[in-house]
Every structure is written in C-alpha cells, then in structure tokens.
LOLUM-600791 format. One line per 2 residues: their letters; for each residue x, y, z of C-alpha. Coordinates in steps of 0.001 Angstrom, whole numbers. Layout:
A) X/Y/Z; ...
***
This chain:
XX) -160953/-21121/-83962; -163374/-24211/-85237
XX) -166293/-21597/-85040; -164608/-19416/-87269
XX) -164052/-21889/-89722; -167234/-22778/-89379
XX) -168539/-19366/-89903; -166716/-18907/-93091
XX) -168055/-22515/-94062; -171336/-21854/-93569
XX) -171669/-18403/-94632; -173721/-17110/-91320
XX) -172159/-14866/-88876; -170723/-16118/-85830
XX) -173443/-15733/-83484; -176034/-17367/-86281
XX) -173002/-20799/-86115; -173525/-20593/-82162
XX) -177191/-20543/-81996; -177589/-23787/-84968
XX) -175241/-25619/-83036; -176951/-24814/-79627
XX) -179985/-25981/-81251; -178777/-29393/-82573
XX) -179331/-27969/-86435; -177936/-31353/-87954
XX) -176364/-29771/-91023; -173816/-27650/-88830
XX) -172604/-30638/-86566; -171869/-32643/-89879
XX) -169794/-29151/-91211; -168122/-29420/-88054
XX) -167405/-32773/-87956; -165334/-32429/-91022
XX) -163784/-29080/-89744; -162585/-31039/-87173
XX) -160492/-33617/-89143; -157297/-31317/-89704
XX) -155401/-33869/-91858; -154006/-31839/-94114
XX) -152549/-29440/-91412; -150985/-31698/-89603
XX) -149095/-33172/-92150; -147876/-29916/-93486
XX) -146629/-28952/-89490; -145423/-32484/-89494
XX) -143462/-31655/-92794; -142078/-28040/-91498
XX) -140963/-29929/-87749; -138411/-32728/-89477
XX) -137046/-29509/-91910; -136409/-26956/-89848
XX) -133578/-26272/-86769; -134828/-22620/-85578
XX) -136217/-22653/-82655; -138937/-19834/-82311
XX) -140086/-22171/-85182; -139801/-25079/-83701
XX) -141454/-24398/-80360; -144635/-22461/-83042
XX) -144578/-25779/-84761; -144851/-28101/-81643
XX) -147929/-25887/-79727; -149648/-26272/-83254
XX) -149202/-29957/-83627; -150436/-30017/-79794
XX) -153850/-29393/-80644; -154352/-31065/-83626
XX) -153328/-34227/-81806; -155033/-33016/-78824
XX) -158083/-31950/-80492; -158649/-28716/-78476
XX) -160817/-27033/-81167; -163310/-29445/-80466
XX) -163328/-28855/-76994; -163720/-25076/-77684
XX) -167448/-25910/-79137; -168436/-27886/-76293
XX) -167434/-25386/-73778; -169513/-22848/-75827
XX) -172539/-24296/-76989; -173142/-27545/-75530
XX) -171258/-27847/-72117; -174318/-28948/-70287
XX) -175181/-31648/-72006; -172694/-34621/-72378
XX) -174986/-37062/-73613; -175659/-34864/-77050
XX) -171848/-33932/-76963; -170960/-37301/-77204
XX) -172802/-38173/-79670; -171979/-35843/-82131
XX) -168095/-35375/-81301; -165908/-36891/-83833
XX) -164445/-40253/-83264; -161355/-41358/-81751
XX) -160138/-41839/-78408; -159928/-38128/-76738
XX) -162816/-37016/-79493; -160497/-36540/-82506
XX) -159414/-38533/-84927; -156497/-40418/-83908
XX) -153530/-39477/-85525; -150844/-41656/-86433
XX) -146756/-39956/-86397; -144326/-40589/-89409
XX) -141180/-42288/-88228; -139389/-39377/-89308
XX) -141620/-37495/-87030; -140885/-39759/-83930
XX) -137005/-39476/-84852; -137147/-35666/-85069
XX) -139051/-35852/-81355; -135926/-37517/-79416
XX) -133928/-35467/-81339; -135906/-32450/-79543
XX) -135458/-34020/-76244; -131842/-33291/-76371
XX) -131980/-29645/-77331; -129970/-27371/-75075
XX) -133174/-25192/-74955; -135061/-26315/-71970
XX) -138293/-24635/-73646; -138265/-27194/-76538
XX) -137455/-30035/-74509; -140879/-28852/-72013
XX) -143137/-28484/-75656; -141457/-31819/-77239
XX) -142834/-33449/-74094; -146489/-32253/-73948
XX) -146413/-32713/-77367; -145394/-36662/-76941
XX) -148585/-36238/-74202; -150779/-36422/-77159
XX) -149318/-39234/-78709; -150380/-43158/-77824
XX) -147353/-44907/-76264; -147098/-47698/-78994
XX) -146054/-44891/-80942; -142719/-44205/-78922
XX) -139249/-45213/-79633; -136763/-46924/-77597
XX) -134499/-43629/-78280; -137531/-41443/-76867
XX) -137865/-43678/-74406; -134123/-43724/-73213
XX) -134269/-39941/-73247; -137340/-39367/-70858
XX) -135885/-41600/-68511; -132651/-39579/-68470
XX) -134416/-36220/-68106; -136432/-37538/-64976
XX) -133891/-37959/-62800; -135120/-35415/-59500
XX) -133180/-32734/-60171; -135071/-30857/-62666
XX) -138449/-30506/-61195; -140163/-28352/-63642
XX) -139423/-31263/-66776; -139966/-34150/-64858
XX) -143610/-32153/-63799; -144266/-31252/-67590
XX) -143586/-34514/-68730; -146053/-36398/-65863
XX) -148518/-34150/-66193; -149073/-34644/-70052
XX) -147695/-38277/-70513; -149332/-40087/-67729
XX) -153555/-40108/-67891; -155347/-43156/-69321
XX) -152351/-44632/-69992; -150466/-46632/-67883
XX) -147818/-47406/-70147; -146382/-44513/-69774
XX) -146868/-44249/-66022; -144553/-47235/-65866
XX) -141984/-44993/-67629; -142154/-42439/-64963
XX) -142615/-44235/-62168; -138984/-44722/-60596
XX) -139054/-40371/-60691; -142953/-40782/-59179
XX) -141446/-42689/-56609; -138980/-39704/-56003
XX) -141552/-37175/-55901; -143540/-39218/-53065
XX) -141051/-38881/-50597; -141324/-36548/-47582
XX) -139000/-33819/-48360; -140190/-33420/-51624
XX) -143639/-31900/-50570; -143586/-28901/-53653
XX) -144160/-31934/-56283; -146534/-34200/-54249
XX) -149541/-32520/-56046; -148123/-33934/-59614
XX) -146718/-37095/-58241; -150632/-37901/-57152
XX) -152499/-36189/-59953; -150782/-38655/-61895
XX) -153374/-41462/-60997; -155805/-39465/-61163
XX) -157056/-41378/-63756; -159312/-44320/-63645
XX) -157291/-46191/-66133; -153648/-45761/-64244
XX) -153370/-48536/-61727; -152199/-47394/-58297
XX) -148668/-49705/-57859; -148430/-51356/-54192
XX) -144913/-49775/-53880; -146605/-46222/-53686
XX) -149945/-47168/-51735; -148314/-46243/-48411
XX) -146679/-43451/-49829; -150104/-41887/-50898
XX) -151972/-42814/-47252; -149289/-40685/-45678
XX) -150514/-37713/-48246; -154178/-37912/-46964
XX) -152374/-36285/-43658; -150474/-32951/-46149
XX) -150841/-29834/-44877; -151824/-28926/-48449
XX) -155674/-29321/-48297; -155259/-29982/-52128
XX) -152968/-32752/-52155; -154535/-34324/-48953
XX) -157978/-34254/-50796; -156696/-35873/-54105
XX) -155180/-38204/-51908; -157864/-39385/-50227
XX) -160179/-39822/-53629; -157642/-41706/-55273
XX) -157775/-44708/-52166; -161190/-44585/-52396
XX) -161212/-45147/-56663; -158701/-47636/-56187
XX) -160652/-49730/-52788; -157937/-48991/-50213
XX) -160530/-47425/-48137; -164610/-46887/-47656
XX) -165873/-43645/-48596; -167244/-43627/-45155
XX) -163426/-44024/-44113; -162538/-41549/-46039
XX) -165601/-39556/-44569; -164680/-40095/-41267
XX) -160895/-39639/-41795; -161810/-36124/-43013
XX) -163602/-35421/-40012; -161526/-36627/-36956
XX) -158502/-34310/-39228; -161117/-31413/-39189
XX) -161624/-31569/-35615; -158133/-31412/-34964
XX) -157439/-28838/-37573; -160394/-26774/-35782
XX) -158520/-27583/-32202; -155089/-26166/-33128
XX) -156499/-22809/-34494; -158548/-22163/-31048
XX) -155526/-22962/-29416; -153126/-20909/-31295
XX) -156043/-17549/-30661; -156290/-18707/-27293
XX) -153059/-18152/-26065; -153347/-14244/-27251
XX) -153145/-12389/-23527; -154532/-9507/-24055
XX) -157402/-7558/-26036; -155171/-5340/-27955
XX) -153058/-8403/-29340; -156713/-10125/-30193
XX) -157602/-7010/-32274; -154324/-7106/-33685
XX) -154380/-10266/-34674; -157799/-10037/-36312
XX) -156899/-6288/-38062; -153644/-8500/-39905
XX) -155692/-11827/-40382; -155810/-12951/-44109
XX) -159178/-13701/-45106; -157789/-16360/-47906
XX) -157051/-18407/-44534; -159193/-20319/-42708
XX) -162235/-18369/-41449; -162603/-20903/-37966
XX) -159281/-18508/-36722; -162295/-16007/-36616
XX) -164694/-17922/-35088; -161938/-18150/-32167
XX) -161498/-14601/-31726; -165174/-13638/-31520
XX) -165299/-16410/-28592; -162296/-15429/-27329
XX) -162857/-13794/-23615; -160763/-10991/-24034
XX) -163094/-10128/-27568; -164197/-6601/-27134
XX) -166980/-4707/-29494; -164603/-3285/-31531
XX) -162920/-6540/-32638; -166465/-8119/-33241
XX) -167510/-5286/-35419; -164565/-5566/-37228
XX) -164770/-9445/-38117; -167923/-8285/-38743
XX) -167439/-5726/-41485; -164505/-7575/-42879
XX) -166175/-10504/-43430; -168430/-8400/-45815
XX) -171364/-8451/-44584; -173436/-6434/-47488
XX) -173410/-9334/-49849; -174982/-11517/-47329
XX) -178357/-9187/-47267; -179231/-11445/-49918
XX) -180023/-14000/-47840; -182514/-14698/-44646
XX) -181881/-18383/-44355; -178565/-20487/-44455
XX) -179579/-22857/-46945; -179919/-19741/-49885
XX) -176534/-19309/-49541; -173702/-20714/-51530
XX) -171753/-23896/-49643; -168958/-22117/-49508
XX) -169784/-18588/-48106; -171868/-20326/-45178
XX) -169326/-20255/-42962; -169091/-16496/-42920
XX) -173082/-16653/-42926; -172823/-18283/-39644
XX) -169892/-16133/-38043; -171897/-12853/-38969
XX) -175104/-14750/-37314; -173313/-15430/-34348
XX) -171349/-11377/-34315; -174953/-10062/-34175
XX) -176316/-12797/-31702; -173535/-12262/-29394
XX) -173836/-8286/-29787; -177220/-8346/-28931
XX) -177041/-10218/-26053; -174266/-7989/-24434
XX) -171832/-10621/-25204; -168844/-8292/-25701
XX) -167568/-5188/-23571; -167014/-2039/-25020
XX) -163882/-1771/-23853; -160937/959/-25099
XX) -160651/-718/-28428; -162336/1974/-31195
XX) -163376/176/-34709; -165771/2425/-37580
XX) -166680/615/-40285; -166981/3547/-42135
XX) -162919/4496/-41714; -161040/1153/-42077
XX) -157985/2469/-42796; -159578/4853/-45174
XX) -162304/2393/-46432; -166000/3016/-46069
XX) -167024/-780/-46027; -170670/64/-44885
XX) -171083/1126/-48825; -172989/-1462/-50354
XX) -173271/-2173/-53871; -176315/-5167/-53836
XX) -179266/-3534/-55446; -182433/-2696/-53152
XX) -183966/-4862/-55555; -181967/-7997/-54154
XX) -181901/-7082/-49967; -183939/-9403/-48185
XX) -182597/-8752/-45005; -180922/-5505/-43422
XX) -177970/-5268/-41423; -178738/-4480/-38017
XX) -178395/-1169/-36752; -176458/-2303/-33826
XX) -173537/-3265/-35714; -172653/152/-36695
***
C-alpha cells in the first residue's frame, strides 16, 4: 500500500523502493515519511462517515479510517524491510504515539460514532468500536461513553470481546470503562472469554486492579495452556510473584500434568487397546501421552514402530545431536531416541500386533522428502 505509493513517488519499481529502504537510502525514508501523513484522506473519509446512512458504506468507511488512525501502512514497511532492526525503525518512523501522526476527530465525527453504536447492524456496531480503538480516550463523549457501557453487559460476548480487545492497551482510561464487564469475564464459568478478559492487561501501561488480582492467580491453574501462561506473565509484570515463582509454579503444574497422562495410559489393560489408543492419538496433543505408551508394559513392537513413524521421523535425519534441533520438536527428538534405544535393547515383544510403515492406512511414511544433501544421520534399519 505505502510501497506503492512510494513506488509511484519515486519513480523506481517496487523492488528498487524495497532495496533503498533496506539500505537506509535517506531520501526514500523522508518520501515516506510524508507518504505516511494521510491528512487529506482522512478528512475526506471523515467527511463521507457524518453524510452517509448506507451501510456497506459505512462499514468501507470505518475499516479505512481504521488504519489511517491506526497507522498500519507504516507497519507494512517495517515488517518488510526493516523488521530486524528496531533501533533504525524507530528512528525513522513518523511521530506520534503508535508511529503516526496523531489524529485529532471533529465533533461531528465523535457524534456520528455513538450514533453508530446504536445501529441495529451488529457489524457496524463491532467496526464503530475498533475504530474508537484507535482513538485517545480524551477524545470520547459522555454519549459514547454511556453506549459502551450498555453494550457490555455479558450477554453479547463477541462485542464486549471486540470492544476490549481494541479499546483497552496503553490506556487505562478506557480499561476503567470496561472493567465492571472484565470483572464478568473473570469468573469461573465464563472460561471461553478468560483469554480477552487477561489479554487486556497485557499491557505495561494498564494497571492490574486489586479486585481482579485473585481472579487472575486462579487463571495461572486454566486448563488452557494459553490463558494459564498469560496469566502467569502478567503477576510477574505487575510484582505479585518472582519469576522464580512463576518458574517453579510452572514446574510443580508440569509434573502433575505429566502424572495424570501416565496415569490415564496406564490404566489401558491390554496391548490391543494400547495400540489403539496410539493408532487414534492426535499428534496436536501432548506428545508425553506417547512417551507413556512406549513405557507402557503391555507396548509391543508394533506400537513402538508406529509412534515411531508417526512421529515423523525423516525430518529428524537432520540432526545427530539434541541441541541442533528446534526447542520445540525436541521432545519428539527424544521419544524417537528412546523408540530406537528401547528396540535395540529387546525392550519390546513382538507380539501379534502387525504395524508397516510403508502401509499406514494406505500411506508410505518411510518416503522421505529431506534432500541427501541435508541427512546427517540415517534411520536405523531396525525400525523398519
């Protein structure tokens, strides 16, 4: 989008913009720089949003204003040319508080936005308040104010997430606004918005109220590895706990995490059921369920090899050593370490169980596509 502009500005082709920009070619940043002031267009969107009623125009309107007030375009040359270094990035960016200029609404422009927040069509009302996410809260009305307040009252989850998600960082005023429906959204039995009720202070500048403290320790112990993570970062910003607290709070919930997964495979009776069980196991779960199976005493050779080979063991030729691989494919390093180990040693019967890794349920997964180039280390010939 900026890029463009820039291209036509400059008169280079696109690729020619890229490569001055990556190289810090002075005259381009100052182009961009003024590129990135978009006065004009936003009062001319401002303009067309207090005159017209449609609403396919409306909700083209608001996503427009979004960005200029947001200053996305801006953003878009970072993450293309200069992403890896912040120090230069913030340097050149424009000025203003996100890296824009900061733009100022008409009052006819703040009227026209609690109008919005009344519309029938739940769309607008969702754009009207990311849109009112981009604007300081000084700005606001008592009428938009009023209106929020009534839209956040539980029941419609999907606006009340909208409007904390977009209202709320760096500024606490606004948090303040929300905070009897964050309060809501804290509570036990409303565990599918506990990841937006904590995102919300997220941010450094949003102070974490004592009312919700408690509320927020019970979250480090979700079963939604997410929230219970986000959780326990936001006590540490805010001093309610060490990060060796947190540290060891992660660990002792590990352990017992690890303990109810051997448990649950351990109660399997028989070696069918185990091979079952790992033939249906969804790999986006937690890989220690296979570490229970392959130390399970009813594990025959057939369910090894097929952890094994499901656990894809091709792309891990890349690697002779643990620390080469990525942090988090080593746990699949290790359970294919300890397969072969185990297999080697006679660990696992043969058994009436039959796996081929060659006809899982009509897939060859010994095909490999790593080139020979990149194989440090074969698979070994047992494991077929």
């Amino acid at each position: 989008m900026i890029l463009e502009k820039l291209q036509k500005y400059s008169g280079c082709d696109l690729k020619a913009c890229e490569e001055q920009l990556a190289k810090r070619n002075g005259n381009f940043w100052e182009a961009l720089y003024d590129l990135t002031m978009p006065v004009e267009e936003k009062d001319f969107f401002a303009t067309k949003l207090c005159t017209t009623e449609d609403t396919s125009e409306l909700l083209a309107i608001l996503r427009s204003l979004k960005e200029i007030y947001g200053g996305w375009g801006f953003s878009e040359i970072r993450i293309r040319v200069c992403d890896d270094d912040e120090a230069f990035f913030m340097s050149c960016k424009p000025t203003g508080k996100e890296g824009m200029y900061e733009f100022i609404p008409e009052p006819e422009e703040i009227e026209k936005y609690g109008a919005l927040l009344k519309s029938a069509e739940q769309e607008i009302v969702i754009q009207t308040l990311q849109m009112l996410g981009m604007i300081e809260f000084r700005h606001f009305s008592s009428d938009i104010i009023n209106e929020i307040k009534k839209l956040l009252t539980g029941k419609n989850a999907h606006v009340a997430n909208e409007a904390m998600r977009s209202n709320t960082t760096d500024q606490p005023e606004k948090t303040s606004v929300f905070f009897d429906e964050l309060q809501h959204n804290f509570k036990p039995n409303r565990s599918q918005n506990h990841f937006m009720a904590i995102r919300t202070f997220w941010s450094k500048n949003v102070p974490l109220y004592p009312e919700i403290t408690e509320a927020v320790q019970r979250l480090t112990r979700s079963g939604n590895s997410q929230v219970r993570d986000m959780a326990n970062d936001v006590l540490v910003r805010y001093g309610r706990i060490s990060p060796e607290e947190k540290a060891a709070a992660e660990l002792r919930r590990r352990k017992a995490e690890v303990a109810g997964m051997h448990y649950r495979v351990e109660k399997i009776k028989t070696a069918k059921a185990l091979f079952t069980f790992a033939d249906k196991f969804n790999w986006d779960e937690d890989v220690e369920y296979m570490f229970a199976v392959i130390r399970h005493e009813l594990c025959e050779m057939a369910t090894a090899r097929l952890v094994y080979w499901r656990s894809e063991p091709n792309y891990y030729q890349r690697f002779t050593a643990i620390e080469e691989v990525e942090e988090y494919h080593r746990d699949l390093f290790r359970l294919q370490r300890e397969i072969e180990q185990g297999t080697q040693e006679g660990k696992y019967p043969v058994g009436k169980l039959k796996y081929d890794p060659k006809n899982d349920h009509g897939f060859d997964r010994t095909e490999s596509n790593v080139p020979d180039s990149e194989i440090k280390r074969v698979i070994p010939e047992f494991m077929y």
